[in-house]
Every structure is written in C-alpha cells, then in structure tokens.
N, C-alpha and C positions, 0 to 999 in steps of 0.2 A: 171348369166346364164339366157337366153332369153328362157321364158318356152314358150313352144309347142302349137298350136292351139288344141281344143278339150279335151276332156277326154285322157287321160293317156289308154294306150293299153293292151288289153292281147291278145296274139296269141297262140292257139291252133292247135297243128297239127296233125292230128288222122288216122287214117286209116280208109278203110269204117266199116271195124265191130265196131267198138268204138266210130263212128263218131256221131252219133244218139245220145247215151249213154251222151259222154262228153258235146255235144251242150248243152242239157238239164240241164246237173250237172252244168256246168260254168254259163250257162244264168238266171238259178235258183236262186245265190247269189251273184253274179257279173254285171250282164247287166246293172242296174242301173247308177250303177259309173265309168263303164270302158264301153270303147270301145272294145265290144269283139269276136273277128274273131275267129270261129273255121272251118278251111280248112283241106280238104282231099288230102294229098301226098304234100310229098317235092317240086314239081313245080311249086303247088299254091301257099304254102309259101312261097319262093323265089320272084316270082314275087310282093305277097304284100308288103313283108318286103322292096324292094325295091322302091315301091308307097309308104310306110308310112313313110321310111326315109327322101326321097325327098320331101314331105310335113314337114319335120317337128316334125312329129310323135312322141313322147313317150312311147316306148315299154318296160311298166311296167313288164310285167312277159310272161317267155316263156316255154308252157308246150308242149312235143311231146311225144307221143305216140311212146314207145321200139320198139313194134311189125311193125313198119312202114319199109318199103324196102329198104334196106340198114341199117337200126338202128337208135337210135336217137340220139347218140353222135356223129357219125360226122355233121347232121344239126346242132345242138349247138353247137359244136364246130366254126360253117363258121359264127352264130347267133352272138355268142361272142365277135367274131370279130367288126361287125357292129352295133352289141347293146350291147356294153361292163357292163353298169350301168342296162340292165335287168338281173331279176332276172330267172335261169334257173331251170326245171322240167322235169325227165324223169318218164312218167307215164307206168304202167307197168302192164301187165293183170296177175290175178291173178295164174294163170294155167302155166304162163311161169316163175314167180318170182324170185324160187329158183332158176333157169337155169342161169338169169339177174344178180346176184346178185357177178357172179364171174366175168364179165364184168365194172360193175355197180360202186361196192364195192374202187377199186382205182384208176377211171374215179374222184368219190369222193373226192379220197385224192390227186388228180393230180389238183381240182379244176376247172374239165371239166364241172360243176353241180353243181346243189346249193343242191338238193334232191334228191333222188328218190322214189313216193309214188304206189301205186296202186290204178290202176283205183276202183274207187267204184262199191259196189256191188250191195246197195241198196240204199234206200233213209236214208236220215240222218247219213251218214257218217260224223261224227264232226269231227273225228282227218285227213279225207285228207282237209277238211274246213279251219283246224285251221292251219295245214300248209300250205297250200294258204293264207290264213289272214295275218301269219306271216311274210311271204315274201312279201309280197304286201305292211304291211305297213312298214317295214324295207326299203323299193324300195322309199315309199313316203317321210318317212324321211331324209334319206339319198340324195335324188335326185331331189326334187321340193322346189317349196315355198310354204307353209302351205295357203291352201284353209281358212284359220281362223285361226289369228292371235291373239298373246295375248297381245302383245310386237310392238310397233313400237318407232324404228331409226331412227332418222334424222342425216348424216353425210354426208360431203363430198367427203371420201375416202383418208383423210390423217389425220386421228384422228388415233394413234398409241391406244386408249384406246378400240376401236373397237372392233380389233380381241379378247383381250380376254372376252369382254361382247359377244361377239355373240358365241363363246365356253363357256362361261358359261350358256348361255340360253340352247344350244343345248345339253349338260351335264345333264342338270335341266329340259329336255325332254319339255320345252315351247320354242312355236312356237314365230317366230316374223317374221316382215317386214321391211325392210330398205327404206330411200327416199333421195332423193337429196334438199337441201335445197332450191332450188329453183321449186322444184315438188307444187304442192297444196296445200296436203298433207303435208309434210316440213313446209311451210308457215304458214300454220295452226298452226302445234304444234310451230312454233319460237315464235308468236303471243301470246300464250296462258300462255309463261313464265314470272313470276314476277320478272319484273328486266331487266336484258341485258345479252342474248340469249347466252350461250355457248358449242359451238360444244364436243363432241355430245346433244344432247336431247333425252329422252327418257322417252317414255309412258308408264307406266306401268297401264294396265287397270283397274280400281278401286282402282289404289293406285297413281295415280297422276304424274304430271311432275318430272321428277330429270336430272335436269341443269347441263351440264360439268357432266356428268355419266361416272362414273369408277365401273368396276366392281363388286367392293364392295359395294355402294353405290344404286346398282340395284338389289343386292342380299337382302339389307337392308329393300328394299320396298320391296322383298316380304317374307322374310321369320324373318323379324322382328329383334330386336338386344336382348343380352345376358341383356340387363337393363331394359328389359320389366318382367323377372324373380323376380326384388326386391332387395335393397340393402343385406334383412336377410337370403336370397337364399341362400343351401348348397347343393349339389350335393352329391347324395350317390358315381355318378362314372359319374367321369368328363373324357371324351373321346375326346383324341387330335389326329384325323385324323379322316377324312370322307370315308375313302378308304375301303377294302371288311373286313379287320380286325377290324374297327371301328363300322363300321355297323353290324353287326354280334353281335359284343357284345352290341350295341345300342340294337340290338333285343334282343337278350337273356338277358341284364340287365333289361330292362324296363318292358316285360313280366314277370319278376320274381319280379316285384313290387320294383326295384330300382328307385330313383329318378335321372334319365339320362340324362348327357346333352354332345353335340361332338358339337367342335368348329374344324369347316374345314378352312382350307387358301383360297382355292381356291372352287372347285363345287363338292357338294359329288358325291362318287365315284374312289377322288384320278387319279393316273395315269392308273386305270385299269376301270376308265370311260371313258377314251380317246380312247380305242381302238374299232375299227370300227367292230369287232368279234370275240367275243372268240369261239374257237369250241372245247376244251378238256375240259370244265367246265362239272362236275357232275350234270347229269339230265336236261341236257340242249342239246339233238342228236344233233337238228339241228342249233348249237350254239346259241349265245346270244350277243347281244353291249354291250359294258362297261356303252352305258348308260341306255340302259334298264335292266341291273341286277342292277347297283346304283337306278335308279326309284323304281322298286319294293320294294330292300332293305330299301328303307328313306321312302315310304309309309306304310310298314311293320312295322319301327320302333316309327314312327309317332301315329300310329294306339293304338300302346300298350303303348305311353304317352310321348316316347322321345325327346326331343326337341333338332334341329338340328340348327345351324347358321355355314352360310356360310362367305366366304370371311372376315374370321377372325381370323388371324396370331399370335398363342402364342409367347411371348415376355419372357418370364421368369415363373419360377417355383419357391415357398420358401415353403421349408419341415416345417411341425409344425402337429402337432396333428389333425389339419383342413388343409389341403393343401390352398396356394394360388397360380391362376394362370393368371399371367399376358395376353392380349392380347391384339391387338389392338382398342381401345377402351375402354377399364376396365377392370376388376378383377375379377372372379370368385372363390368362394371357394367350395373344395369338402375334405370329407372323404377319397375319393381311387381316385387315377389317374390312366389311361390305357393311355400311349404313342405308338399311334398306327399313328403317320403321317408319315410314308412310307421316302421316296427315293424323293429327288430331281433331277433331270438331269441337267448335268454338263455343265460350259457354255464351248463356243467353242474356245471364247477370241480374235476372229478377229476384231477392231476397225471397220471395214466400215461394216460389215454384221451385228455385235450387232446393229450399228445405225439401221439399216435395218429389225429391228425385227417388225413385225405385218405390214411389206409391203413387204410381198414376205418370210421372213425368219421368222421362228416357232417352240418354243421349243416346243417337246413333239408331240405326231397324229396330233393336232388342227386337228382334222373328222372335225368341222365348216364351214373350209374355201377350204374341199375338190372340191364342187360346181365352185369357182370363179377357179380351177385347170384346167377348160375346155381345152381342145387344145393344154396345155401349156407343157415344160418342167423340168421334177421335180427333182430333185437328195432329197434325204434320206440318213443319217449321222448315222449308229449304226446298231449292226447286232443282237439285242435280238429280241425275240417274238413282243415287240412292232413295232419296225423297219417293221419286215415282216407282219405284219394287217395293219398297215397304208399304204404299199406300195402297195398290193392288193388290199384298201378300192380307193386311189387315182388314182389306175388305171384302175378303171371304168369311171373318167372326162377327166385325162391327156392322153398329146399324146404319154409322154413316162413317164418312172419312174427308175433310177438309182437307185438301195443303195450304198453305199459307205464306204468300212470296210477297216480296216490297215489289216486284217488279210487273211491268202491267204483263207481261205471258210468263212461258215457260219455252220459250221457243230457243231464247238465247242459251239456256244452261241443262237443257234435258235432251235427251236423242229423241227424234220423232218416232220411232217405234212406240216409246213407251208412252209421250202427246198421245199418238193416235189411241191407245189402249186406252185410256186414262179419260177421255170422250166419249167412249162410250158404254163408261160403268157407272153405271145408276146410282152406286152407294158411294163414288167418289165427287165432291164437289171441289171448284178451284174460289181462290180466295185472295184478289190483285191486291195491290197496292195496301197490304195492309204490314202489322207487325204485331206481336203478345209482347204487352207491358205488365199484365199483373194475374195473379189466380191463389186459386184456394180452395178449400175444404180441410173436413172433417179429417185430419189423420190421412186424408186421401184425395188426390185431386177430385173436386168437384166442378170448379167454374175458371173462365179464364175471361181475361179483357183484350179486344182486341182494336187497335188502335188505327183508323183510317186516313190515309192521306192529307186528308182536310180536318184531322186530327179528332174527328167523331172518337168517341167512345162508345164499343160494344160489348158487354158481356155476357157469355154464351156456357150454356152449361158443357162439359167438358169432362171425360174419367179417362181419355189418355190423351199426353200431352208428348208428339215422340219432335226431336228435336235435331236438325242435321242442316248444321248453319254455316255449313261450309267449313273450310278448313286451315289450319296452321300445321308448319311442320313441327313434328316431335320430336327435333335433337338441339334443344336448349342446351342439352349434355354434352355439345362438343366444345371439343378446345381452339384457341384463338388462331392454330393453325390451322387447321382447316377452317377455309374462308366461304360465309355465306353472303347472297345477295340482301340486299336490304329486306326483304321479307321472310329474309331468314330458312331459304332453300339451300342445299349444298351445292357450290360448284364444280363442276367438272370438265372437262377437256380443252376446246378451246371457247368454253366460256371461262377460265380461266384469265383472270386479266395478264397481260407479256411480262411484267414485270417479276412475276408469281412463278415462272416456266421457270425449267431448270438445265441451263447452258441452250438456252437461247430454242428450246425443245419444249412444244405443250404436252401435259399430261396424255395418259392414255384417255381415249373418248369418257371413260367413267369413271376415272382416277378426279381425284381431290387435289388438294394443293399439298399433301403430305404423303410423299410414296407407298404406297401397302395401302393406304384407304381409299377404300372406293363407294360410290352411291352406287344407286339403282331406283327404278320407282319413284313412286310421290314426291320422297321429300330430295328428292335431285331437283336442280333450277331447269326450265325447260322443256322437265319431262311431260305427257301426253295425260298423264292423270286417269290412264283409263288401267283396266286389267291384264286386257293382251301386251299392251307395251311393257307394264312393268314384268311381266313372265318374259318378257324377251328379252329387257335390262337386266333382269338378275341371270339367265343362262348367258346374255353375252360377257359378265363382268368374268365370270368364274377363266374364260381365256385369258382374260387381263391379268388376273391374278397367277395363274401360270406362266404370264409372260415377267410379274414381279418376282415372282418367287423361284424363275430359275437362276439367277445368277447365283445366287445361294446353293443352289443344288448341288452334293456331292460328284 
C-alpha cells in the first residue's frame, strides 16, 4: 500500500456553537501528529474531503458534531463511503444526549459509527482523550506502515514463509518494514549475512540477522527458546495454548506464585488474536483486537513471571508423576498440565488453491495482509464471528468483500451484532448456498470457482481468498489417557464417563481423566466457544490446580 503524502488527517465537523470549543480540544493534543481540519457545516467538509482524497490524503479519524443540520449520520454515512479505513465519531452536546442516544444507540449496531462521545465540558477530559487515542491508534495500526520499525524484511514477494512471519509480528503487536532485495536497504541486510543470503532475511533489532526466516525462527530471537529454562526445569503448570484460556490462567498461575510456562504453536493470542475486533468482550464498550487483548494479556502474564514461547508445536505428552511434554525442539516437564490450545481451522482440500496459500489464499483473518487487499476482490469461506470481523476489518482496503456459506443465512452461526453490521456495508456482500471448488493464477491467486447448490458453476475473479471453515481441536498430541469424545474434544468433569472417576469420585469440573491435566477453552468437550468463557476456564482451572498440587505440598 503507497502511503499518503503528509501527516495522516483528522476532520472535524462542528457547528458554529461547538466550533471554537472542539478546535481548541483537537488542536490541544492532536495538531502535532495530525493534520487537523476542524470546519464548520457539511459544505466545507464535503469540499475538503474531496481536496484531501484527490491528494492522496489519509483520513485518520472523522469526528462530526449530532447537532449539525441535518445530523451526523448521514455525513458519515457518504464519509464511509470515501474513507472506508477512517475511523468514525459522532460527538454530541451534553444537553441533547439523552435525546441522541435513541438515534445513536443502533446507528451503532448497524456499524454506521465507530463511537459516540460527548463533546467535553471542560479541560481535562481524559475518557473523550482516551477514546480518541484509542481510535487513532487502532487507524494507525491497522492501516499505515509503522513511523518506527522494529523488524525489517527483506523479500521478494514469493517467499510463502512471509505471510505467516508478518501475521506473527502483527499478532506480537511489533512493528516492521519490508524491502525488495534489490532496494538499498535489501542490499544491505543480504551483505550483512554470514554465508549465502537466503530469502527471506530478517532483522531483528538487537538480536541480529536470521537467514531463510520461518516463523519460528523469528519468534526464537525474540522471545528466546524453552532451553534457556535448564535441563532441571519443572514447571508447576505447563500451559499448551497461548489463546484467552491459556493466558488467563498464565496470569492467575503465575501471580499465585506458580512456576508458569505456555508453549504456543503459532503468536499468542490463538485464533482470537486474529480477529480485527471484538465488540461483546466484558469491559471493553468500545471493543478491543485480538491483538491488543493478547498484548496486554502476555504483558500482564510476563510481569508476574510467566514465561511465554512462541512458535512451538507440542508433539506428545507421557503421563508419570512429573509430566513430560514433548515439543518442537525438546521437552519440558511439569507437575500439572492445562491443555488449552483451542481449535484448528479445517483445510478446504482444493489442490491448486492449497498451492496457493500465503499468495492470495489464507487460513484464518491474517488482519496482516489486510493492507496489500487494496482495491482488490475478496471472497471469505465461513459464517462464525470470525468470518464476520475479518470481513468488516478487509472492507475498509477491498473493493468488495463476499462471504461465502453452504448455509441459506448466517443467523444460525454468527452473533447478530455483527448480521446487523454486515447489512449495512456496501462493500460487503453475502453469498448462500454455495461452496469454492477450484482457483488459480499466475504465481498468485487470480480466480476461483464457486459451486451452487444446484451444482452451477461460477467463476469469479478473485486476489484474496481468506478461509475460516470452522473448526477441529488441536490435541491429536494426546495420549490414550486422557479420553476424548468422538470429535475428538477433551473431556472433563462430569462429562467424564463413571467408569473413568476415581473411587467412585468425578474429576475436578476441568480436570481430564488423568490427574494433573486439566482443559480449558475451545478444545474442552462442551465448552462455549466464545472468548469470555474461555478467559473464565483458564483463571477458573489455575484453582484446580492448587487444589491438585497441594497434597504434594511441603
């Protein structure tokens, strides 16, 4: 994406009683960093936003004043349109609020708006501040290339290792830069490698070059490996998933003085880092990203001692009085095990589109690769919660956005918040009863086939293909003791079958059929599948495990 000349924009649109008032409040902790226009009445806006587009312009956030003539939802509304990736604000005077607020309220949930705050009254107003901040730097994240970088790329656009190293940086909330190996830059770092240069390259600042970079291998330099711990290392509670249930009991183990450690495959956070917003999470109004609630969570859990490694794939478990747990790279042993690594997404099993993965075609949001979606056209494969946030997050770059369900709605498998949002975006269209059997291009998705009910064939030009087909749990890796349901969830408490208890006693509510190991989250039988539950399941397991691990206790 070709960023913008100038400073990134804010547009204010006031009326004259408030026009004085906001100028002040925006230019007060804004002017510095933004370019910030605050105009009076719909006609001056209009004409700027059409000078700022045709430059070029970057219109970071767009606040308008309720009380303006005609209202401010339909400007934002025509705003939307033309500045799809700014973030929107109806600001609202105190005295008319309540009045706004039956207007306002499912304008909200329609996703006509991103907020709505009241104009301040005085000076030091922090909570309209901090919602401004909030949105502005979500806008930044989401939509430029970081002003300061941590991380620089060198690739030429056909390293399939890529896409998921730049979704794990963006996951792990560090910023990077990409270069072509023929840039300066490029040259520089190819130069700098011992040896013979292979694509990609990757800088990690203060931790050095790493040659032919996968993933893993980037996550290694920065967050260190499981053998930096000691061969004599024993983990009071060894946590297998980085996702809201692993974290959670990462925090509540390690503040309770456990010796903690979580071993993630992929970037903590799990699959509910990938999503581009949640907005029904507790204590979170004006929602949150999957990757800034995994940010804070792994900072939080850090803080009280836990130690976190990424990009590293359990391989096996062997029950014994000290747990051992296999993973890629070695062995860890612990006291109590938490099996909290969630839900894989299913593959789709098309030969030419799997070739096709991380050039055009992407399991799971990848938010990363939303940016290079500029202009393009996108179809989306799955009708849950995730499906609808990545399809809302990508159609603020694409030119359109499809989902694509076997089923005739989305009523059965999506929350109606995100229905209703999802209706009333222009660049999003829905797409029943159908399925993707085939696609292709050049070195990069170009077209795909899309198969109708009544078995029509259609194909449809195509350059992202994002794919979230529902889910399988990811502990193929356990042992025969611990007992899964036919779909291969783990059991626990008194889904345990009688026979399986121990002296006529069922497990603890999140205990397994093998003492010390407990679930939480997704890949438990029963559980809720959402995010709030699994952050409940992992801080309620971490009791459990105090209650296994004290008869041991000195």
């Amino acid at each position: 994406m070709t960023e913008s000349p100038g400073n990134p924009v804010i547009l204010v649109v006031a009326t004259a009683e408030h026009h004085a008032a906001l100028s002040d409040e925006f230019a007060s902790r804004y002017a510095r960093d933004y370019d910030l226009h605050v105009v009076q009445g719909g006609a001056e806006a209009y004409e700027l936003k059409h000078y700022l587009m045709t430059e070029g312009r970057q219109i970071a956030l767009i606040a308008v004043d309720h009380s303006l003539e005609g209202g401010a939802l339909p400007m934002l509304d025509k705003l939307r349109v033309a500045s799809p990736a700014s973030r929107r604000v109806a600001l609202v005077p105190v005295a008319g609020f309540a009045a706004a607020l039956d207007e306002l309220r499912p304008a909200l949930g329609q996703g006509r708006l991103d907020t709505y705050l009241i104009i301040p009254q005085g000076a030091r107003d922090e909570e309209f501040h901090t919602a401004i901040s909030e949105y502005l730097s979500d806008w930044s994240w989401s939509s430029t290339a970081p002003v300061v970088a941590g991380v620089r790329i060198v690739d030429d656009g056909s390293q399939s290792a890529v896409p998921a190293i730049r979704d794990f940086l963006d996951r792990m909330g560090i910023a990077y830069e990409r270069f072509h190996p023929d840039s300066e830059v490029g040259r520089e770092l190819i130069a700098a490698v011992d040896g013979e240069a292979t694509l990609p390259v990757v800088e990690t600042f203060n931790r050095g070059l790493v040659n032919g970079a996968t993933e893993r291998a980037v996550a290694a330099a920065f967050y260190g490996t499981p053998a930096d711990l000691g061969e004599d290392f024993v983990a009071d509670l060894l946590i297998v998933g980085g996702g809201p249930a692993g974290l959670a009991a990462a925090v509540y183990g390690a503040s309770e003085g456990l010796e903690t450690v979580v071993l993630e495959s992929e970037a903590i956070g799990g699959q509910a880092g990938t999503s581009s917003m949640i907005r029904n999470y507790l204590g979170f109004p004006r929602g949150v990203s999957g990757m800034r609630l995994a940010l804070r969570a792994r900072v939080q859990a850090t803080r009280f001692g836990a130690r976190l490694y990424t990009g590293r794939a359990v391989t096996a478990l062997r029950v014994g009085d000290v747990h051992e747990v296999d993973f890629d790279g070695g062995t860890l042993r612990a006291r109590s095990v938490l099996v909290a690594c969630g839900v894989t997404y299913r593959r789709l099993g098309v030969p030419a589109l799997e070739e096709l993965e991380g050039r055009g075609v992407h399991y799971g949001a990848a938010t990363s690769v939303a940016r290079d979606m500029q202009g393009r056209d996108v179809y989306i494969v799955g009708g849950g919660n995730s499906a609808g946030q990545a399809a809302l997050h990508l159609a603020r770059f694409a030119n359109s956005v499809t989902i694509v369900v076997r089923r005739a709605s989305l009523e059965e498998t999506m929350s109606a918040y995100l229905i209703n949002e999802i209706a009333t975006h222009k660049r999003i269209s829905l797409r029943t009863g159908a399925r993707v059997v085939d696609g292709g291009g050049e070195g990069q998705l170009e077209w795909i086939c899309l198969e109708t009910s009544d078995g029509a064939i259609d194909r449809v030009p195509a350059q992202g293909l994002f794919l979230l087909l529902g889910a399988d749990p990811g502990c193929s890796w356990l042992p025969s003791e611990v007992v899964q349901d036919e779909r291969g969830f783990v059991l626990t408490g008194r889904e345990i079958p009688m026979d399986r208890w121990v002296d006529g006693r069922p497990p603890a509510p999140l205990e397994t059929t093998t003492p010390g190991i407990f679930a939480a989250g997704d890949v438990r039988s029963g559980s809720m599948k959402r995010v709030a539950s699994a952050s409940g399941e992992g801080a309620a397991a971490v009791s459990q495990v105090h209650g296994f691990l004290a008869p041991s206790a000195p």
